[in-house]
C-alpha positions as CSV (number, residue, x, y, z in Angstrom):
1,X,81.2,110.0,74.1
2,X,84.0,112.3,75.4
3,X,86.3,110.9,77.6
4,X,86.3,111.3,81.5
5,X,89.4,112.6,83.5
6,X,88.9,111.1,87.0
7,X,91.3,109.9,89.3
8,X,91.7,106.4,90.3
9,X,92.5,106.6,93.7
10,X,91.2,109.1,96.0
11,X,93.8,111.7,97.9
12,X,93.1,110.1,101.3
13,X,93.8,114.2,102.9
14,X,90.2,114.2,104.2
15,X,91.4,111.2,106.4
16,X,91.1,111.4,110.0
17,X,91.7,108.0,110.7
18,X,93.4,106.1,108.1
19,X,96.0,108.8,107.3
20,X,97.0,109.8,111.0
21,X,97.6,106.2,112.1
22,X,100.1,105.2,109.1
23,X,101.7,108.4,109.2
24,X,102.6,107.4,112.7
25,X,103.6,104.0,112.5
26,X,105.6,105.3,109.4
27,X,107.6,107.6,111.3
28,X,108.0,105.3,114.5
29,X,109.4,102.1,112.1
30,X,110.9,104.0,109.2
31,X,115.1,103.8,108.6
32,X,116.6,105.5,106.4
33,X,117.7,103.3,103.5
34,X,115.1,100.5,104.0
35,X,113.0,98.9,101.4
36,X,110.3,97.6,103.1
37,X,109.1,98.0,106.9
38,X,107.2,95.2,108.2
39,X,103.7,96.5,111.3
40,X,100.8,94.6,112.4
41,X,97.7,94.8,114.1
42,X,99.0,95.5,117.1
43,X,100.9,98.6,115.6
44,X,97.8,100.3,114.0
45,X,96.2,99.8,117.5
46,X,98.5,101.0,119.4
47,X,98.8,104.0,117.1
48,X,95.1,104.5,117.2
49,X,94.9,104.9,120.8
50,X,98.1,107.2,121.1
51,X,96.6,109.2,118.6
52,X,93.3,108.9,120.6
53,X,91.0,107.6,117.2
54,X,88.2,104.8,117.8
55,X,89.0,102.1,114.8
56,X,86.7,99.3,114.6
57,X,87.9,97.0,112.0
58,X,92.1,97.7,112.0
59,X,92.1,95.1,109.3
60,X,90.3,97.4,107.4
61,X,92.4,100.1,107.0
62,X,95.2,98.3,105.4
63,X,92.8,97.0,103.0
64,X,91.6,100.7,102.1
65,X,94.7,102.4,101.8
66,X,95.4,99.8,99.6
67,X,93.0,99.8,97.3
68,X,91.6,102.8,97.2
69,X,92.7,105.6,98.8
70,X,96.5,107.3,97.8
71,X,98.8,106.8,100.9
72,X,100.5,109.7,102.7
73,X,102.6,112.4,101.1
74,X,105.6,111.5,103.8
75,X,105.2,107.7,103.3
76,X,105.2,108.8,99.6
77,X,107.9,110.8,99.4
78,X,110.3,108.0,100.9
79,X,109.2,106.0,97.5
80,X,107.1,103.6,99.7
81,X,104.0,103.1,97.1
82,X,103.5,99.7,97.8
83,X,101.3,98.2,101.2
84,X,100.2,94.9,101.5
85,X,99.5,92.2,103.8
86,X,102.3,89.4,104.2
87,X,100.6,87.2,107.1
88,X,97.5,86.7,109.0
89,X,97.3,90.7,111.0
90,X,101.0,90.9,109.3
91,X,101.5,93.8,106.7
92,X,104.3,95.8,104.8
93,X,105.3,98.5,103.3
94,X,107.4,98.5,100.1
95,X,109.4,100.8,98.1
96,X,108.1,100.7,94.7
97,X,107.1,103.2,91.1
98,X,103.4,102.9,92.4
99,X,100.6,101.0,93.7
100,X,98.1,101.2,90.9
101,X,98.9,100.3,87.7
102,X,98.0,102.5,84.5
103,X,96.0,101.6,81.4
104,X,98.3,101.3,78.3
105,X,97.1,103.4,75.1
106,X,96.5,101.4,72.2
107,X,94.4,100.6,69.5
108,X,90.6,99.9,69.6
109,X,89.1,97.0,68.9
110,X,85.2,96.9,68.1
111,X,83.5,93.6,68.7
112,X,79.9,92.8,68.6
113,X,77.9,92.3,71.9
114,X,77.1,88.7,71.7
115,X,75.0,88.9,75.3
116,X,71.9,87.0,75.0
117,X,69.4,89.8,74.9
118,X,67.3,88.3,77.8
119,X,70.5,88.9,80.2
120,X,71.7,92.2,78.4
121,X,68.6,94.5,78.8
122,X,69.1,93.9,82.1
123,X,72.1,95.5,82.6
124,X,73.0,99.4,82.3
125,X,73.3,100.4,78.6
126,X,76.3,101.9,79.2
127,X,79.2,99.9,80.2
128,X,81.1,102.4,82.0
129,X,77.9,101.5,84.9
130,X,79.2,97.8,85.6
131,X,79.6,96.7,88.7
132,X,83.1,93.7,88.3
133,X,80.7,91.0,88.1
134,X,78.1,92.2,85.1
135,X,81.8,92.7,83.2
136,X,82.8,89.5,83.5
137,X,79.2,88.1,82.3
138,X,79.6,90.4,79.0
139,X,83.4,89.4,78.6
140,X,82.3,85.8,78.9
141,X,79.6,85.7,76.5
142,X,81.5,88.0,73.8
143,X,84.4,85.8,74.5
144,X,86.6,88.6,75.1
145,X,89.6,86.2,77.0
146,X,89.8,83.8,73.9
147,X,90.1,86.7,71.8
148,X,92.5,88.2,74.1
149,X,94.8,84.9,74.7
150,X,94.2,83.1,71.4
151,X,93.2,80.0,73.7
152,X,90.0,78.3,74.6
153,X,88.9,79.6,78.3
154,X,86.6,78.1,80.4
155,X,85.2,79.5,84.0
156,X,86.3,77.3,86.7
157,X,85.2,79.6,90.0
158,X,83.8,83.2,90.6
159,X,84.5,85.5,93.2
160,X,87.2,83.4,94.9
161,X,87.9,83.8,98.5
162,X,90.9,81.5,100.0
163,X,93.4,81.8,103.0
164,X,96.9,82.2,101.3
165,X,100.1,81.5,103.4
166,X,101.8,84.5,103.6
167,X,99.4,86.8,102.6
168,X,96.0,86.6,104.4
169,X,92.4,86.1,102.5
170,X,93.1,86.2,99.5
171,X,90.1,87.3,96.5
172,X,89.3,86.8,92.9
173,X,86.6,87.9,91.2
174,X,87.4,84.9,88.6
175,X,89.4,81.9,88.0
176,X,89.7,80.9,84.5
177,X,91.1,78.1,82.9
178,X,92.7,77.3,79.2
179,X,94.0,75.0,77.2
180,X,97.0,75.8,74.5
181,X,97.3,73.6,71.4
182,X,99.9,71.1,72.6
183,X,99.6,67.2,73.1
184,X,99.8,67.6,76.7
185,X,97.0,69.5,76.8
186,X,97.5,70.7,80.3
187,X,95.0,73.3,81.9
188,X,96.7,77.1,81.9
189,X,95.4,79.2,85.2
190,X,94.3,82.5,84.2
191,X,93.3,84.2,87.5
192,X,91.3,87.0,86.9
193,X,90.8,90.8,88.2
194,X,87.9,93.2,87.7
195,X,87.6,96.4,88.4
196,X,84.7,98.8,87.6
197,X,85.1,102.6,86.4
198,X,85.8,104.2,89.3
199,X,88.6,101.0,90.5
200,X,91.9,100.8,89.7
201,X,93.9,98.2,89.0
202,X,95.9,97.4,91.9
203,X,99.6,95.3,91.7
204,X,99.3,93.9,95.2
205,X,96.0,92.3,94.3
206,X,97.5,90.9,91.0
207,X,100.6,89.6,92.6
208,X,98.5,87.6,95.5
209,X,96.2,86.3,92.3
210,X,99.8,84.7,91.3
211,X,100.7,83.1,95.2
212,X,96.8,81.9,95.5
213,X,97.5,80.3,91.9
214,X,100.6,79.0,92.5
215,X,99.4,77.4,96.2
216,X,96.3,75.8,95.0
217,X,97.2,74.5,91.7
218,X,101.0,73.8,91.8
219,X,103.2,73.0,88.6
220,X,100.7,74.7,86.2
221,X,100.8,77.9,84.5
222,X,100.0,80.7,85.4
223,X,99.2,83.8,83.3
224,X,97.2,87.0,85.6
225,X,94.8,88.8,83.9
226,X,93.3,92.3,84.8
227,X,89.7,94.0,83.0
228,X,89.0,96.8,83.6
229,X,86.2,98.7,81.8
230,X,87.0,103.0,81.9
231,X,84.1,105.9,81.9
232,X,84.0,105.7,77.9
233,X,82.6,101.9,78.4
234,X,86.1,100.6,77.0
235,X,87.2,97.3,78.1
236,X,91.0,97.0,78.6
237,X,92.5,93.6,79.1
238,X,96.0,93.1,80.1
239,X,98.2,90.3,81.0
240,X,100.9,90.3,83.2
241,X,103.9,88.8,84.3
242,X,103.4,85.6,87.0
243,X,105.6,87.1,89.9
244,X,104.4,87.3,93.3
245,X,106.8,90.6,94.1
246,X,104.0,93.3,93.3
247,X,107.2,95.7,93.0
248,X,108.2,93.5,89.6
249,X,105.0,93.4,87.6
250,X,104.7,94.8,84.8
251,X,102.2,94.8,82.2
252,X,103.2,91.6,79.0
253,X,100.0,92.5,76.5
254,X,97.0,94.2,77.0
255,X,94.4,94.9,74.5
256,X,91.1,97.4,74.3
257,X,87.7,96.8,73.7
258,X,84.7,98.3,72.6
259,X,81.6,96.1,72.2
260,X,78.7,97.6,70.0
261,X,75.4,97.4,70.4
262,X,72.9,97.0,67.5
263,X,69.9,99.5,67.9
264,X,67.5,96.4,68.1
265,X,69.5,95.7,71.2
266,X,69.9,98.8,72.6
267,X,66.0,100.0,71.9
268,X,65.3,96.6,74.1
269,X,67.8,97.7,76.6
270,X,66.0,101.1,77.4
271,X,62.7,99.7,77.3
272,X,63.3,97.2,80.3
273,X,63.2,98.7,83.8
274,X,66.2,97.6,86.2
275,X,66.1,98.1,89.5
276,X,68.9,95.6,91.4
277,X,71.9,96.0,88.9
């Protein structure tokens, strides 16, 4: 299958909300010099009505610009890539390389999809159509993470949603744990991040994976995990370093997958009709 060039954020220019209201708080907070400038809730509405926009859900446009959309050329240009909450209606920008972080190349692994066949035929054929959650339910059964790690993990929680001092609500699509081959046997956190094809892989979410980890389940280790599957149905895997500064992280191992059907699977696969996933 060739490969798909898209981008993983969207250019935001269209934006006649989102865009005009940071652009303004930018330039009303912005000092030359600075490394990160602190807004709130208050700041995005009183930018909305100055600008004379309606904005329903001010929360919301943090989170967007966030995750999804690129932010302004003139926030940009000032080498503030980073935006992220820091306290309940409390948010920053940072200076930083970017938001999102890019898949390393590497060499391909090919495994064998070990899905039970009743729970794989009735999800896409392709890969590359998972939603986050369908991923993690094909990592889990091929055992993707042990592979990955070289430990045993087990699932603790899905879809994770916790208040975080110092960062807001904060989400996982998974909490993992493991245990290394010591006599202590303590339980490793592996707090976990997926993103379907069209999602990047965003640092602020990894680095508030690391605070949540750290808050809830103090004195153990922590070791951040990211899957993301591309538009070719590869599965990438990478690890990062435990830091809550989404400006420090960087990428420790990462790995790619690509899990094979056999054609008794995949003739079962096309013959069941799916209509919810």
């Amino acid at each position: 299958m060739p490969s798909i060039d898209r981008p993983l954020q969207t250019h935001g220019l269209s934006s006649t909300v989102y865009v005009p209201i940071l652009r303004r708080i930018f330039e009303e907070k912005h000092t030359p010099g600075a490394t990160f400038l602190d807004f709130s809730l208050d700041d995005i509405r009183k930018a909305a009505l100055e600008l004379n926009i309606t904005v329903r859900n001010p929360a919301d446009l943090v989170y967007r610009m966030r995750s999804r959309t690129v932010l302004p050329k003139e926030i940009l240009d000032e080498g503030f890539y980073i935006l992220r909450a820091v306290g309940r209606g409390l948010y920053r920008f940072e200076v930083g390389e970017s938001t999102i972080i890019p898949l390393p190349q590497g060499e391909i692994t090919e495994a064998l999809d070990l899905t039970p066949l009743p729970v794989r035929r009735l999800l896409p054929e392709q890969i590359a159509e998972f939603d986050e959650q369908a991923l993690l339910t094909v990592v889990n059964y091929c055992s993707l993470l042990d592979h990955f790690t070289g430990l045993r993990t087990y699932r603790l929680r899905s879809h994770v949603r916790k208040s975080v001092a110092g960062v807001g609500q904060a989400e996982l699509d998974e909490l993992d744990v493991a245990v290394a081959l010591r006599d202590d046997e303590e339980p490793i956190i592996l707090p976990v991040e997926a993103k379907a094809a069209p999602d990047a892989i965003n640092r602020v979410q990894i680095s508030q994976m690391v605070t949540f980890s750290r808050i809830y389940f103090p004195g153990h280790e922590v070791r951040p995990i990211a899957v993301k599957v591309d538009y070719d149905s590869l599965v990438h895997i990478l690890e990062f370093n435990p830091t809550e500064e989404p400006a420090k992280l960087i990428v420790q191992d990462y790995a790619t997958y690509q899990l094979k059907l056999s054609e008794q699977q995949r003739s079962f696969v096309r013959r069941t009709e799916k209509r919810l996933l």
